[in-house]
C-alpha positions as CSV (number, residue, x, y, z in Angstrom):
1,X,-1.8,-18.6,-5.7
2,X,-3.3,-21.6,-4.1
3,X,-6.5,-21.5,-1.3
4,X,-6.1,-21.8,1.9
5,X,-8.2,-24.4,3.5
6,X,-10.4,-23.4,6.2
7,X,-7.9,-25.0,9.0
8,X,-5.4,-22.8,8.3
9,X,-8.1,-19.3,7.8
10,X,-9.5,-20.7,11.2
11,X,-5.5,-21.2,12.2
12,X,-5.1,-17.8,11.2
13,X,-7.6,-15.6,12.7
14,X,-7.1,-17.3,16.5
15,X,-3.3,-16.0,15.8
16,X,-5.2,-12.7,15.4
17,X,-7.3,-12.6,18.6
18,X,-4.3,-13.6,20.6
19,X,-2.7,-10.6,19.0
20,X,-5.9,-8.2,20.1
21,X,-6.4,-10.3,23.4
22,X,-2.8,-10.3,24.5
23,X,-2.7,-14.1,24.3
24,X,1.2,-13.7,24.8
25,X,2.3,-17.4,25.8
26,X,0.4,-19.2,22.8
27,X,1.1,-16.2,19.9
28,X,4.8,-16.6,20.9
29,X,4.6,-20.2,21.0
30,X,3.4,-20.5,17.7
31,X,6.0,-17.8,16.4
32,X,8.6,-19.7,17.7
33,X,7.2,-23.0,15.8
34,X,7.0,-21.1,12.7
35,X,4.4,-18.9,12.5
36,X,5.7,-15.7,10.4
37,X,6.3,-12.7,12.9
38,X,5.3,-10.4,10.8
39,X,1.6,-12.5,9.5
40,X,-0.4,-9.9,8.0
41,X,-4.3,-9.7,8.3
42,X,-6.3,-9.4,4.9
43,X,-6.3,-5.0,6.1
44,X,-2.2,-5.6,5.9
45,X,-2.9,-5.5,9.9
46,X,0.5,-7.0,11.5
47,X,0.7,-9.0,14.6
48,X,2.4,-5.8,16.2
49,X,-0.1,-3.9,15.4
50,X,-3.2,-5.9,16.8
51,X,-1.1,-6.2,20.6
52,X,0.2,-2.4,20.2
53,X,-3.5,-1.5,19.3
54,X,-5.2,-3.1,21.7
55,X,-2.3,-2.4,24.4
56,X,-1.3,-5.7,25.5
57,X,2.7,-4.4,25.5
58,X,4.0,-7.5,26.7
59,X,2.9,-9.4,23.5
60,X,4.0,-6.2,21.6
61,X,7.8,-7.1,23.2
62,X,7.1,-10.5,22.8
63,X,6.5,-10.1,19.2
64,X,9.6,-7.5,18.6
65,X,11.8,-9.9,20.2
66,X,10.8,-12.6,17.9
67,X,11.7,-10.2,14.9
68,X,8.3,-8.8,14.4
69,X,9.1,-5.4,12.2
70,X,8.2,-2.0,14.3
71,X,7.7,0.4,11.1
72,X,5.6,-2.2,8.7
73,X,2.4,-0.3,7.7
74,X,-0.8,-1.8,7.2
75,X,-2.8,-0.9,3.8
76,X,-3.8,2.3,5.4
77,X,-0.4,3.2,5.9
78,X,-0.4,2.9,9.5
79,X,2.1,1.3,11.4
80,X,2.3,-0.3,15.4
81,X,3.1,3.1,16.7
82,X,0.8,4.8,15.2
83,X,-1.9,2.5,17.0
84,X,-0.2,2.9,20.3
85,X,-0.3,6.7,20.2
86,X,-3.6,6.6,18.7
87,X,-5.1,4.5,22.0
88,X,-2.8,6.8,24.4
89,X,-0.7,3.5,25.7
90,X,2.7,5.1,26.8
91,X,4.3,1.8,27.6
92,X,3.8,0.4,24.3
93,X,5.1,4.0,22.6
94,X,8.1,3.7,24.7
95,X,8.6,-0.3,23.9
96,X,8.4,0.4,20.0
97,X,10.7,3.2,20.2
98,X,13.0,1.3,22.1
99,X,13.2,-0.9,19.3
100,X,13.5,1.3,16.6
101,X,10.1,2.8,15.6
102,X,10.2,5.6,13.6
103,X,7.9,8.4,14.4
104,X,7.9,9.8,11.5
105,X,6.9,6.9,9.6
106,X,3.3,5.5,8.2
107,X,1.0,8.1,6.9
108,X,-0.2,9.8,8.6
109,X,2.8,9.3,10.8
110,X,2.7,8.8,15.0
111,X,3.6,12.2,15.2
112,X,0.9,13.7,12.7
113,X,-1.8,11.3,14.5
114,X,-0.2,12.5,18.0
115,X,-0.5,16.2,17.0
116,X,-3.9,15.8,15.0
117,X,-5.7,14.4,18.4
118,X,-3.7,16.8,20.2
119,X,-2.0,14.4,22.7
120,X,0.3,16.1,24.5
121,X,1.7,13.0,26.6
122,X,2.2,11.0,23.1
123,X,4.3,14.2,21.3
124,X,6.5,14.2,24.5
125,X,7.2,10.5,24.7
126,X,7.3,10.7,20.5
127,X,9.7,13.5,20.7
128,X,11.9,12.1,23.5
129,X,11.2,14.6,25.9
């Protein structure tokens, strides 16, 4: 596999910050041009992951528009959901569901991390109550 020259690593990890800073307008941009929506971090981190993480739900919609995958897991096993439920951000739960998140998914799953932390708000949005 060939190196990556430090443009593109340096390319690369801004992509990231937009991600955690909810840089919506220039992540999307750059999807749009080409950018893969589903650019993993050297942790397996997704896009997705970063915004639903760091609760920035309109680049987490942004991103799921543009194809970004709602039940990819990061090497940990974790996926976008589990983030969200993780750092209590019902609007982002309820924007990944809406687009096919699986609860059950990732281990430990969103469910599992909703119940382990006892989050009552996160089971009932996970569970569709």
């Amino acid at each position: 596999m060939a190196e990556l020259d430090e443009e593109t690593i340096a390319f690369a990890h801004r992509m990231f910050d937009l991600a955690r800073s909810g840089g919506t307008e220039e992540l999307i941009g750059n999807v749009i041009a080409g950018l893969p929506a589903n650019l993993t971090n050297d942790s397996g981190d997704t896009l997705l992951i970063l915004a639903a993480y760091h609760n920035h739900v309109d680049t987490v919609i942004a991103l799921l528009e543009q194809g970004a995958e709602p039940n990819r897991v990061n090497d940990r096993g974790q996926s976008a959901l589990v983030a969200a439920v993780f750092q209590q951000n019902p609007e982002t739960v309820k924007a990944l569901l809406a687009t096919g998140a699986d609860p059950a998914g990732g281990t430990p799953s969103a469910l599992a991390t909703a119940d382990f932390y006892e989050l009552p708000e996160m089971v009932a949005l996970l569970r569709g109550a």
